[in-house]
N, C-alpha and C positions, 0 to 999 in steps of 0.2 A: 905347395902346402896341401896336404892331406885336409880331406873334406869327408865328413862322420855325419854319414847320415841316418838316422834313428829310425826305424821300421814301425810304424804304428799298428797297435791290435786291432785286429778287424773287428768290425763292430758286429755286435751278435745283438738278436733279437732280445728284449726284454720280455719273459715270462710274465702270462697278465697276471693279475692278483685274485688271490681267492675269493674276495667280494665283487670282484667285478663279473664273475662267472653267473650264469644263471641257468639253474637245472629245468628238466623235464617235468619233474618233480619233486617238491610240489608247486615250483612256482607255475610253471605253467598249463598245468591238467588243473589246478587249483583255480587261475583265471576262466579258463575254458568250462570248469564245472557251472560256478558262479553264473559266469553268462549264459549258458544253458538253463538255469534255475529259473532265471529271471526272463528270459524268453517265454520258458513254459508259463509262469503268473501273468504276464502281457499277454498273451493269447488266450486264458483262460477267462481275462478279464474282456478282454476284446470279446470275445464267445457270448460273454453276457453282457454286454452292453448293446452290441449290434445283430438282431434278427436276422437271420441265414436258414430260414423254411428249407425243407425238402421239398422239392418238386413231388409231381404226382406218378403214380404208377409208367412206369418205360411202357409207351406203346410202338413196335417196331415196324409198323405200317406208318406211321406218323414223325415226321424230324420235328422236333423243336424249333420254331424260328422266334427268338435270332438260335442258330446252332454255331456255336463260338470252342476255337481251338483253344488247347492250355495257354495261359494268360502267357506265358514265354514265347510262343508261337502267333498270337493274336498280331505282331508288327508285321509278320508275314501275311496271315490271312488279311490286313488289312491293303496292304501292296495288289493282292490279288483283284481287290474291287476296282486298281486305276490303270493296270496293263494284262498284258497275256501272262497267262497260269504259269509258262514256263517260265518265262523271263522272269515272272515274281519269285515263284520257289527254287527255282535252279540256276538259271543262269546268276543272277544279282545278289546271293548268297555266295555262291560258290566264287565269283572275280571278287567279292569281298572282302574273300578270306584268302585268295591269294595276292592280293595288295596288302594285307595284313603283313603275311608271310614275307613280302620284299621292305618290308618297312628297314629291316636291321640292313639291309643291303644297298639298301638308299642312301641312310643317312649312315656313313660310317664315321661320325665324329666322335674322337673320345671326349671330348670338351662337355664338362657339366653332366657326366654320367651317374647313375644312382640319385639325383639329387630332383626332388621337382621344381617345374620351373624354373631351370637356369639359365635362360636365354630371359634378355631384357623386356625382349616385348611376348614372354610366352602367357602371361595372365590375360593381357590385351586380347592375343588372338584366341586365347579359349572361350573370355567368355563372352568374344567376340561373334564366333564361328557356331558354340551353342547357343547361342539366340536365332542366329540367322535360320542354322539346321532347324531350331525347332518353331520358330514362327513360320519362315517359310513354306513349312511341311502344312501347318495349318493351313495355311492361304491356297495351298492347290489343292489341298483335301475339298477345301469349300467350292473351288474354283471345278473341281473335276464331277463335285456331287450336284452341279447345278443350283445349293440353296444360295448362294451370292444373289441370282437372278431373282431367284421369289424373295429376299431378304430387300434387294435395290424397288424390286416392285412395290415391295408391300407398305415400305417406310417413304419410298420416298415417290412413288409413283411413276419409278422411270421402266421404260422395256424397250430392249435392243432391237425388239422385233426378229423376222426372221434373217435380215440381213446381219445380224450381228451375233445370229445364236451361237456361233462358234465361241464369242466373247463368256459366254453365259456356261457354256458346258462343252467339254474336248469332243465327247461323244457323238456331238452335232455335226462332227466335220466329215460325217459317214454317209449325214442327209444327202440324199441329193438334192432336195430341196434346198437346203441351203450351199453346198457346195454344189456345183455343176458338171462332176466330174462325167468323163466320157461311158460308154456303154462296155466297151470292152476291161475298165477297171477292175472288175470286180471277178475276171476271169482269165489271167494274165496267165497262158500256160508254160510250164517251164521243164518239164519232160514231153520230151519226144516221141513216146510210146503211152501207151495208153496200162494205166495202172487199173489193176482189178482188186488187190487185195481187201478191200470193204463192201465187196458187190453180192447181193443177196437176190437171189431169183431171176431166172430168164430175162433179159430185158433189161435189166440195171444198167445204170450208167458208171459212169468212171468215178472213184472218190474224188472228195473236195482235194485231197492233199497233191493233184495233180495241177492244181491251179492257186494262183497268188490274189488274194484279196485289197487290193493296193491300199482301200480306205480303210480298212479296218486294218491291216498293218503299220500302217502309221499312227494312227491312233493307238492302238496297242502295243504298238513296240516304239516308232519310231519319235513318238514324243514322249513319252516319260524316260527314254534313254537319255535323248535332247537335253531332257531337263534335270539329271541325275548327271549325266559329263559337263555340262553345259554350265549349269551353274554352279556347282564346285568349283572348276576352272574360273570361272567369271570370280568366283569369292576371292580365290588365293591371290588372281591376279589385282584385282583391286587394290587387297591388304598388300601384295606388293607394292603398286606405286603408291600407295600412305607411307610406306618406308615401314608394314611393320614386320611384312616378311622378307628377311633377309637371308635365313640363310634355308637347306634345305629340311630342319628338323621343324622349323617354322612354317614351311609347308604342311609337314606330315600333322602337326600338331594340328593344323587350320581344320584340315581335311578331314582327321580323325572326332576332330571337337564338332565338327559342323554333321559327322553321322550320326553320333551319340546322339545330337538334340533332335535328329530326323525320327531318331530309332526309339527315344522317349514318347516325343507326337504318337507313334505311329501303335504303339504299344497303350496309349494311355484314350485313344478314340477307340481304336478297336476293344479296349475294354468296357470302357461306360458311356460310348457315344452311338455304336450302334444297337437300333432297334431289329423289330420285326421287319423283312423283307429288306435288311442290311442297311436299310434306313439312317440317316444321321438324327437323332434325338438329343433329347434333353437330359441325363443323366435318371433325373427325377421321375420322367416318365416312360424309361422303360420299365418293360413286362415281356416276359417269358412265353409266348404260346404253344403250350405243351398238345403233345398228341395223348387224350384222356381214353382211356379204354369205353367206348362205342360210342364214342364222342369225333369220330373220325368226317 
């Protein structure tokens, strides 16, 4: 018995419909204007509602303190007051943005793509991981600037004394007085040749950059690294065994959410919490002290 079998048309794409299309113009320069309009009225309103003096004549013999970077850059300059200059603006940017850039290589799931939050427990760990990022961040800001200590003193009468200054400020682990470190620490040499490039006038001695400052590299590097790999890892691992991170985008999300709220902190102290002499204040009570021409 012969067997007929019928060939079906291939299915072709359905053409969208003329309403569902939406132009350049005017729908969307038309949006775009609008919001533009209404930007401008909120700013002009803002302008007059809230007093923004001009400082006083530029004196170039005289900085400004506090002297503060564009507010985009302030999480930076605020990095700068709790480790080494380089590690703040170079190194710790730059591995930033190349973890950034491995993110798509990491995680190559096509599950739940385009869409937010498609992982079960991705709400959990976001707004789990920006809290932590950004309380945390507080808590070592305070912890690094020493006011904890005059804060515990002042309220409640307690002081760690010198045995516990390290408790009180990272920066005390340089004392010797309170660390006991050996004599040769602070001069650990690591070239074999005697470098001159910094030496001025007969006599000079060798630059620093021929010698390792153990305390002060640790402190400046090797504890806010500590605590930048440290507790990331410590985060994710945690939220792993709660069972929230399960797979690897649940990672990346932990990780990513928990910089955001670091990089908010850090952005929003450096803006209106420091004072003069980089000082941690009160919002309310900074002030500007300007260099006034002969007023120097």
């Amino acid at each position: 018995m012969a067997t007929v079998v019928v060939a079906r048309p291939a299915a072709r794409p359905t053409p969208r419909a003329r309403d569902e299309e939406v132009l350049v113009w005017p729908d969307l320069v038309f949006v775009e204007f609008i919001s533009a309009l209404l930007f401008t009225v909120l700013l002009f309103l803002l302008s007059y509602v809230m007093n923004a003096p001009l400082l006083d004549e530029a004196n170039a013999n005289v900085t400004n303190d506090p002297a503060k970077a564009p507010w985009y850059l302030l999480n930076l300059q605020e990095l700068l007051l709790h480790m080494n200059a380089a590690l703040a603006g170079i190194v710790v940017p730059t591995v930033w943005l190349i973890i950034l850039a491995a993110f798509p290589y990491f995680d190559r799931s096509t599950e739940g793509q385009g869409r937010w939050f498609a992982d079960v427990n991705s709400v959990k760990n976001t707004v789990l991981s920006l809290m932590v990022g950004f309380w945390g961040t507080l808590a070592l800001i305070i912890w690094n600037s020493g006011k904890a200590a005059l804060w515990l003193k002042d309220w409640f009468g307690f002081s760690g004394g010198d045995t516990l200054a390290f408790l009180e400020r990272s920066a005390a682990l340089k004392d010797p007085s309170v660390v006991p470190w050996p004599g040769w620490s602070d001069s650990i040499p690591y070239l074999w040749f005697n470098l001159k490039i910094l030496d001025e006038g007969p006599g000079a001695g060798v630059t620093t950059f021929q010698h390792i400052d153990l305390p002060t590299l640790l402190v400046d590097i090797g504890i806010p690294t500590g605590f930048m790999v440290g507790l990331a890892c410590l985060l994710i691992y945690a939220l792993w065994k709660a069972g929230w991170v399960l797979t690897r985008r649940d990672a990346l999300i932990t990780l990513m959410s928990g910089f955001v709220g670091a990089f908010l902190m850090l952005t929003i102290i450096g803006t209106a919490f420091r004072g003069p002499g980089q000082d941690l204040i009160w919002p309310w009570d900074l002030r500007t002290l300007e260099g006034i021409p002969g007023q120097e």
